[in-house]
DSSP file (Angstrom, degrees, kcal/mol; ACC not computed):
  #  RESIDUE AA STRUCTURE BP1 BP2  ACC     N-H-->O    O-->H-N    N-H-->O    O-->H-N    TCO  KAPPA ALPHA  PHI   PSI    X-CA   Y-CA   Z-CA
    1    1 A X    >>        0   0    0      0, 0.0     4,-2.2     0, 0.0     3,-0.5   0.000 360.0 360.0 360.0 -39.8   17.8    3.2  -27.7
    2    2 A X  H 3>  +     0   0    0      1,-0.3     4,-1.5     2,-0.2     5,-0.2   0.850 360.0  53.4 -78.6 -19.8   15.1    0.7  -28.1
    3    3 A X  H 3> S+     0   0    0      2,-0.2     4,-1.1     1,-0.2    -1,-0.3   0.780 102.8  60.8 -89.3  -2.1   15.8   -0.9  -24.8
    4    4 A X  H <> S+     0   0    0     -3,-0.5     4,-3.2     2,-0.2    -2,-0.2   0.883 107.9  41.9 -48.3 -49.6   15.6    2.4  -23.2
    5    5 A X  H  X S+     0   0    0     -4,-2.2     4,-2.3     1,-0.3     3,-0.3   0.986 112.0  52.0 -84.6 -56.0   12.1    2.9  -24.2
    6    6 A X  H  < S+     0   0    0     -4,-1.5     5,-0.3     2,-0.3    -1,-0.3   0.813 115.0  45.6 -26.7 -54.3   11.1   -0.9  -23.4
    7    7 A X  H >X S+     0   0    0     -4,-1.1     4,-2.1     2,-0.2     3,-1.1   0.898 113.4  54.6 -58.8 -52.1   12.8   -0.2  -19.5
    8    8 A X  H >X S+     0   0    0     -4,-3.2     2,-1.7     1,-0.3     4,-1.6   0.952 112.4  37.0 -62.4 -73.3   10.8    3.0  -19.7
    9    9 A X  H 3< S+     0   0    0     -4,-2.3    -1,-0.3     1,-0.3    -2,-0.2   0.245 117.7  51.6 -77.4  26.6    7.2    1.2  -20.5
   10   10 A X  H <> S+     0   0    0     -2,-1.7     4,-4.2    -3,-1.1     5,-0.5   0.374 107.8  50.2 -93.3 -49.1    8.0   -1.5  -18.3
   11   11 A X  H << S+     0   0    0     -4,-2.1    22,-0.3    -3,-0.6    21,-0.2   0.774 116.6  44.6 -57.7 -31.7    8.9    1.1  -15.5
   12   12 A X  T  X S+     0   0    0     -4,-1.6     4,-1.6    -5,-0.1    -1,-0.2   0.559 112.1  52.0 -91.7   2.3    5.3    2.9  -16.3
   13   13 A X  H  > S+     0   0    0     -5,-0.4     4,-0.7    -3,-0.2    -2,-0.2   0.892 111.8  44.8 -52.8 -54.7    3.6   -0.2  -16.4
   14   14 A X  H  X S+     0   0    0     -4,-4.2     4,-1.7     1,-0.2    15,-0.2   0.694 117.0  43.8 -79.6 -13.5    5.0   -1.2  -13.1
   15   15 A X  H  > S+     0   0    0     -5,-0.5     4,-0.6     1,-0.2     5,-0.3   0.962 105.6  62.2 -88.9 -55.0    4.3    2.1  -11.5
   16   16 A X  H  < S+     0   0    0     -4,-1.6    -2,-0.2     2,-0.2    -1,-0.2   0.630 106.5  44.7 -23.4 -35.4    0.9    2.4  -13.0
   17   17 A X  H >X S+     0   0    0     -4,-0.7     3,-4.6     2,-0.2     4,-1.7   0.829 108.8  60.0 -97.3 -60.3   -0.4   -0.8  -11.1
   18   18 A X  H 3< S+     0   0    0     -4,-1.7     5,-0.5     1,-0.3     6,-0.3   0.334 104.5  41.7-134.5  87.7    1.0    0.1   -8.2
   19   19 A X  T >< S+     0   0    0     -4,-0.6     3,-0.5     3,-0.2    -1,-0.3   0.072 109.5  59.1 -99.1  -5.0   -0.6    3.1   -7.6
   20   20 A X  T <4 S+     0   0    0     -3,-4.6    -2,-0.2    -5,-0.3    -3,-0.1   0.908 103.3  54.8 -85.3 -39.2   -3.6    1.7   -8.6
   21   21 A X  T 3< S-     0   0    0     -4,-1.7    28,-1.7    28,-0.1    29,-0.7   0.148 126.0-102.6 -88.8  -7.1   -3.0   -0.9   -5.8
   22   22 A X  S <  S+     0   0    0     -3,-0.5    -3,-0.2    -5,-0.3    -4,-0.1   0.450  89.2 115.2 103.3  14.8   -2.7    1.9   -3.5
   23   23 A X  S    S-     0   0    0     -5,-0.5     2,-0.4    -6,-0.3    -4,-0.2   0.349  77.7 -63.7 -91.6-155.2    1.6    1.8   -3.3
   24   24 A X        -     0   0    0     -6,-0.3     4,-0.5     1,-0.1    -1,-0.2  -0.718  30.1-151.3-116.7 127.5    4.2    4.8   -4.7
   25   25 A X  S  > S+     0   0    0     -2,-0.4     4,-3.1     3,-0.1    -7,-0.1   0.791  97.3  61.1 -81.1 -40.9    4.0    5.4   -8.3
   26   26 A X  H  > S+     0   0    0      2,-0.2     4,-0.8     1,-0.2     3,-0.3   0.972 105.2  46.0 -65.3 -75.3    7.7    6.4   -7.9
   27   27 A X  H >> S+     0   0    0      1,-0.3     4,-2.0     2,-0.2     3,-1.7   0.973 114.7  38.5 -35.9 -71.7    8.9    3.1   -6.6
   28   28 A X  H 3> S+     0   0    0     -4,-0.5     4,-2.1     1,-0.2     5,-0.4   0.914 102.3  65.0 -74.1  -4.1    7.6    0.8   -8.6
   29   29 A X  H 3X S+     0   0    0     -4,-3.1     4,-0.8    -3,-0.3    -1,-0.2   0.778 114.1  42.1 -58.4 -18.8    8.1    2.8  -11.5
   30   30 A X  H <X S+     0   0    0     -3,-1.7     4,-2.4    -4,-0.8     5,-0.4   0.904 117.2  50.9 -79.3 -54.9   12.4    2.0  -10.2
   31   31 A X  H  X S+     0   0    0     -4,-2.0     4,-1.0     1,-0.2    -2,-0.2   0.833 112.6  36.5 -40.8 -59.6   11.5   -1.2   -9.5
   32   32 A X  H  < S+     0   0    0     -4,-2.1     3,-0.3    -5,-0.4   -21,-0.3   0.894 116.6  55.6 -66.1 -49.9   10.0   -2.1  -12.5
   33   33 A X  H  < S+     0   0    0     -4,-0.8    -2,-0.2    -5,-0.4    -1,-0.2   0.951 112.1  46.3 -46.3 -58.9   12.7    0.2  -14.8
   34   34 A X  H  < S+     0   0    0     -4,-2.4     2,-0.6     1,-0.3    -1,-0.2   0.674 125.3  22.6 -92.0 -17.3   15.5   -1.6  -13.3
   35   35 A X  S  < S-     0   0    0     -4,-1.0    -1,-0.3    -5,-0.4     0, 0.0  -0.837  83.6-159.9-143.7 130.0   14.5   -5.4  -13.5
   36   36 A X  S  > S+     0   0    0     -2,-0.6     4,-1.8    -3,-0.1    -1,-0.1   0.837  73.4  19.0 -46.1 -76.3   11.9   -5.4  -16.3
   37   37 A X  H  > S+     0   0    0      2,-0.2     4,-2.5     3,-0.2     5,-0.2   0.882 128.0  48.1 -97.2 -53.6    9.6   -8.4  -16.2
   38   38 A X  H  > S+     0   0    0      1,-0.2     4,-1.2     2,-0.2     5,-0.2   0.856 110.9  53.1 -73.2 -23.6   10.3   -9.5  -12.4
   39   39 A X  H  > S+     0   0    0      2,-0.3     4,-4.8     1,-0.2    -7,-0.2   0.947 114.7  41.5 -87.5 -47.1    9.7   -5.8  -11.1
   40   40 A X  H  X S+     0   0    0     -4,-1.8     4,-1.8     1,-0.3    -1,-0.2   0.906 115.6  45.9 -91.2  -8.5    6.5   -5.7  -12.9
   41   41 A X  H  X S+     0   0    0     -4,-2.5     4,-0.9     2,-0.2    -1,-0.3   0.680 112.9  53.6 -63.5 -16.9    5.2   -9.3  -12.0
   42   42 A X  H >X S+     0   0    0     -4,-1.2     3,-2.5     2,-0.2     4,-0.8   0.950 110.6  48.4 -92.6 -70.1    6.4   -8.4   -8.4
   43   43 A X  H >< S+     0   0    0     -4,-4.8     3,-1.6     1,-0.3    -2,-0.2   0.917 114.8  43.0 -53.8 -49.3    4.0   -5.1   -8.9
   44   44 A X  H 3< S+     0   0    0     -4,-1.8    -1,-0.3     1,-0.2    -2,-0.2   0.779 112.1  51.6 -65.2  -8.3    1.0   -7.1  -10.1
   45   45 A X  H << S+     0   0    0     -3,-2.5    -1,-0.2    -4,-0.9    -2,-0.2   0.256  88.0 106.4-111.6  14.9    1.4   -9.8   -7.5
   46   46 A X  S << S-     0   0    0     -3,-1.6   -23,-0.0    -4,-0.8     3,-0.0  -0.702  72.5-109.5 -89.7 147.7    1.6   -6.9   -4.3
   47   47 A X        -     0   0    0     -2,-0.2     2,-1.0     1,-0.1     3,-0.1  -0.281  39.5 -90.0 -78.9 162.7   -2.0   -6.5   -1.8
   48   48 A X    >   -     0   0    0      1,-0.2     3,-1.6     3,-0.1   -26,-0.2  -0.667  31.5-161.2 -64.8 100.1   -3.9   -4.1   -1.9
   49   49 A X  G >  S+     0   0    0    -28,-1.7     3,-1.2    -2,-1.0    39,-0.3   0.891  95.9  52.4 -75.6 -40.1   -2.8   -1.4    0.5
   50   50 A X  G 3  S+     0   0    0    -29,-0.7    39,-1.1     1,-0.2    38,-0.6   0.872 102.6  59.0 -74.2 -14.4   -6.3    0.3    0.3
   51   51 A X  G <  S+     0   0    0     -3,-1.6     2,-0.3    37,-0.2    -1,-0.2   0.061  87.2 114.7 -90.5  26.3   -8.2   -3.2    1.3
   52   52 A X  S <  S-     0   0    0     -3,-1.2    36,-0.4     1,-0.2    37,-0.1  -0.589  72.3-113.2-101.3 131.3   -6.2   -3.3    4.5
   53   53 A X        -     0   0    0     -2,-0.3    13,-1.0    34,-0.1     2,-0.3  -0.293  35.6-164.9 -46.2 139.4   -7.6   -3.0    8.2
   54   54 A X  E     -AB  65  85A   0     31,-3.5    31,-5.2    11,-0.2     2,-0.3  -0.992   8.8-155.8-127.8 170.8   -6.6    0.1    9.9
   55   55 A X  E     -A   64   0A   0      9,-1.6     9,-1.5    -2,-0.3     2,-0.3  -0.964  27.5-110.5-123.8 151.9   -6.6    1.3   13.9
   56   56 A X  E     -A   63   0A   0     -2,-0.3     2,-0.3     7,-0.2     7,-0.3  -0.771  35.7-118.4 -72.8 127.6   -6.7    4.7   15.5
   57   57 A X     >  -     0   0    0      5,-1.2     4,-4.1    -2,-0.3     3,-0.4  -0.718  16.4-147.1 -65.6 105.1   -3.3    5.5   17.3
   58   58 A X  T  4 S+     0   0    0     -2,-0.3    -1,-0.1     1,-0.2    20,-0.0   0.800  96.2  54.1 -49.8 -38.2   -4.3    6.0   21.0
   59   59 A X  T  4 S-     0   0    0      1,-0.1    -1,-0.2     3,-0.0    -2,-0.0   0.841 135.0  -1.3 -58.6 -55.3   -1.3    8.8   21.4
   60   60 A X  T  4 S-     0   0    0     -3,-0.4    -2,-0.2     2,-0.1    -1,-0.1   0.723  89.3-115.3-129.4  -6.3   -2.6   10.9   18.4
   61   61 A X     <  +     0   0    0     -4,-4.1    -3,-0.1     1,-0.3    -2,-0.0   0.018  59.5 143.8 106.6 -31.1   -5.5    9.6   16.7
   62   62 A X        -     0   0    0     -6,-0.2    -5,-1.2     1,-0.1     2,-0.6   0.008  48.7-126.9 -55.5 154.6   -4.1    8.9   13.3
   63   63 A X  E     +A   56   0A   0     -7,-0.3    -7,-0.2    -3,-0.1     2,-0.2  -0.923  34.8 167.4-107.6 146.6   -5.2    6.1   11.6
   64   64 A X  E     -A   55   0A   0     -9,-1.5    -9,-1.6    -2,-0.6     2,-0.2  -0.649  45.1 -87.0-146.2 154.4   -2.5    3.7   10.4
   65   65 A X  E >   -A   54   0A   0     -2,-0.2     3,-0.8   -11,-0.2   -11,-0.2  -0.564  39.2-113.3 -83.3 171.6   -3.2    0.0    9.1
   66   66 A X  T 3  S+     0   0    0    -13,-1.0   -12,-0.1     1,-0.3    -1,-0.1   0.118 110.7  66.7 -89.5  11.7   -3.3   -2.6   11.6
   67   67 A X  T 3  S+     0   0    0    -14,-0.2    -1,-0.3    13,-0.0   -13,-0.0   0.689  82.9 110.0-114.8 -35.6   -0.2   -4.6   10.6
   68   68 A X    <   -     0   0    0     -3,-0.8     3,-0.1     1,-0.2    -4,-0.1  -0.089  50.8-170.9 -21.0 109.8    1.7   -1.3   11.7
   69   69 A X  S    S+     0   0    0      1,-0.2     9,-1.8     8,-0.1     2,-0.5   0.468  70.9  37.4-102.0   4.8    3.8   -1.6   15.1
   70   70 A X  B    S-D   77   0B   0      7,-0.2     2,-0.4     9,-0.0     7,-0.2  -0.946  83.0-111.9-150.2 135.9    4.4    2.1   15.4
   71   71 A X     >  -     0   0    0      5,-2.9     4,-1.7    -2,-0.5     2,-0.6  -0.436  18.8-156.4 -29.1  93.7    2.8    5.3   14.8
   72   72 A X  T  4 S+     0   0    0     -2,-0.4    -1,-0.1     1,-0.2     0, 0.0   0.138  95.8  53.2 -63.2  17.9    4.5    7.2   11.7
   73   73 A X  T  4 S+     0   0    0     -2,-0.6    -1,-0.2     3,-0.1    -2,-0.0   0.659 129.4   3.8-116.6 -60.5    3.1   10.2   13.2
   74   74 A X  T  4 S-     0   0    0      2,-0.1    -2,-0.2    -3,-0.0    -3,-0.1   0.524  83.4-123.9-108.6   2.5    4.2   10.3   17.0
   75   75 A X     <  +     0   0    0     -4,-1.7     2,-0.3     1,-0.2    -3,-0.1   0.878  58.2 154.5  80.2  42.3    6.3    7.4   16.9
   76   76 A X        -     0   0    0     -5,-0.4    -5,-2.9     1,-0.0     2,-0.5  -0.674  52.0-110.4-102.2 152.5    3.8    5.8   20.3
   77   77 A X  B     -D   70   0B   0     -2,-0.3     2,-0.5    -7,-0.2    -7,-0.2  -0.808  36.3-143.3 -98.5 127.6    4.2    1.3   20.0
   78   78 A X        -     0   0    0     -9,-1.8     2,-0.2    -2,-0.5   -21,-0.0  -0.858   9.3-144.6-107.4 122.2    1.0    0.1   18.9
   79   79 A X        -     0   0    0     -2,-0.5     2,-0.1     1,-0.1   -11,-0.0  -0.662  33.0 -93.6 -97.6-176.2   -0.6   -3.0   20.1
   80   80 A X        -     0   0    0     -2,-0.2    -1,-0.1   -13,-0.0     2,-0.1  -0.297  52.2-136.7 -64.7 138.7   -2.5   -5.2   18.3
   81   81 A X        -     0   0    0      1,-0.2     3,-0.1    -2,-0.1    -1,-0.0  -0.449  19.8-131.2 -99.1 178.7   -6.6   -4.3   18.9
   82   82 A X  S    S+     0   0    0      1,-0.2     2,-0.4    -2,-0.1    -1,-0.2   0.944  96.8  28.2 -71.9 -52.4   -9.5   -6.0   19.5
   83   83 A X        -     0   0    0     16,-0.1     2,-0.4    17,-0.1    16,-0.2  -0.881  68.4-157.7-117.9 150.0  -11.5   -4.0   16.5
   84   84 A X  E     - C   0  98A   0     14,-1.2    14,-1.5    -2,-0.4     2,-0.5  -0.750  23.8-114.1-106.1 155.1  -10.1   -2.6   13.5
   85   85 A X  E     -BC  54  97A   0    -31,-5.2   -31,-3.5    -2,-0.4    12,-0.2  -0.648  43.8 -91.7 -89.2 146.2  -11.6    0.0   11.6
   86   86 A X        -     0   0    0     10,-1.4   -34,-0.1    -2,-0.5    -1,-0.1  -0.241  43.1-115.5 -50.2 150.2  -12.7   -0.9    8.0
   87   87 A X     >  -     0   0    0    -36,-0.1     4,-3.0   -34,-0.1     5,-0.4  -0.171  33.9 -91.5 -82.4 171.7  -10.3   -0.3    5.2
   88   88 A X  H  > S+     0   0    0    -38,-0.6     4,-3.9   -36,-0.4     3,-0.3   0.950 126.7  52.5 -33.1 -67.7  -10.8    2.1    2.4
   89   89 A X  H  > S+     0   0    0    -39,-1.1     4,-2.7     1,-0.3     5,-0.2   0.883 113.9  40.6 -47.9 -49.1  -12.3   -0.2    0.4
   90   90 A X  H  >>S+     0   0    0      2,-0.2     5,-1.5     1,-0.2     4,-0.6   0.920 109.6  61.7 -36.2 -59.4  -14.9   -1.2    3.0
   91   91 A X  H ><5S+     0   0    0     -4,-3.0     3,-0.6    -3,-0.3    -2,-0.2   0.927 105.3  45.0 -39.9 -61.0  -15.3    2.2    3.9
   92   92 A X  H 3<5S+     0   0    0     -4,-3.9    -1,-0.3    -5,-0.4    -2,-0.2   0.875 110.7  54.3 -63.5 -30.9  -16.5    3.1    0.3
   93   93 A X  H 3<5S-     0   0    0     -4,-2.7    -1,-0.2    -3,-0.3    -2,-0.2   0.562 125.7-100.8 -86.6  -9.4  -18.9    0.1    0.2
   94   94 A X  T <<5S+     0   0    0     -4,-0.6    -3,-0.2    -3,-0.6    -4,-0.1   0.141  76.0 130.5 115.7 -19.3  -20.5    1.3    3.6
   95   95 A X      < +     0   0    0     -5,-1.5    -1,-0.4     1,-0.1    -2,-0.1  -0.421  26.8 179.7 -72.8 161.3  -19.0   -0.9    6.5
   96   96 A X        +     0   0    0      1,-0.2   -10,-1.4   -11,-0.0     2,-0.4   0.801  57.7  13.9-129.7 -55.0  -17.8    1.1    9.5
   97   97 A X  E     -C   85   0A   0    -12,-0.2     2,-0.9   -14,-0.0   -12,-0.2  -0.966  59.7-161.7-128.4  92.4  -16.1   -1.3   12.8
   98   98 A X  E     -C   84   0A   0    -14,-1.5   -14,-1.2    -2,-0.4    -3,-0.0  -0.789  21.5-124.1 -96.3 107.3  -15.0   -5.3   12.4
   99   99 A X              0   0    0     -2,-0.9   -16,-0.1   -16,-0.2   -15,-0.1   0.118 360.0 360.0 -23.6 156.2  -14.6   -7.2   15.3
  100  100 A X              0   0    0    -17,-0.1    -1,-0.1     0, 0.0   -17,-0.1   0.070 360.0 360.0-139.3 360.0  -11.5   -8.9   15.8
């Protein structure tokens, strides 16, 4: 019983960071539940999904991050662009377009 509940608060540790980190609460809460200590060092040592470049999908518009090779929307092959659009974080601090 007690290593339940240890697996459990490692598994909402791990989930907790990353969603904070801008990831799936749901996954790394498995991750971390099923190998304890590696799952949640794994979760603190993952980037930051919101500090990420993104580009506009020529085909539909979405914007996707920039490491992306296909649309998740219309499935169109993205190359890489000359300017990315600012990441969240950026976004929220006031930059808008970085040259590439």
């Amino acid at each position: 019983m007690a290593f339940l509940v240890i697996l459990l608060c490692f598994g909402i540790a791990g989930g907790i960071v990353g969603r904070l980190k801008g990831s799936s609460f749901f996954i790394w809460f498995l991750v971390s539940f099923c190998v304890p200590f590696i799952g949640l060092a794994c979760a603190l040592l993952y980037r930051w999904d919101n500090a990420e470049l993104r580009r506009q999908c020529p085909g539909c518009g979405k914007v996707v991050k920039i490491h992306d090779a296909l649309c998740t929307r219309c499935g169109t092959e993205l190359d890489f662009p000359e300017t990315a659009i600012a990441s969240e974080v950026q976004m929220a601090r006031g930059r808008r377009e970085i040259p590439r």
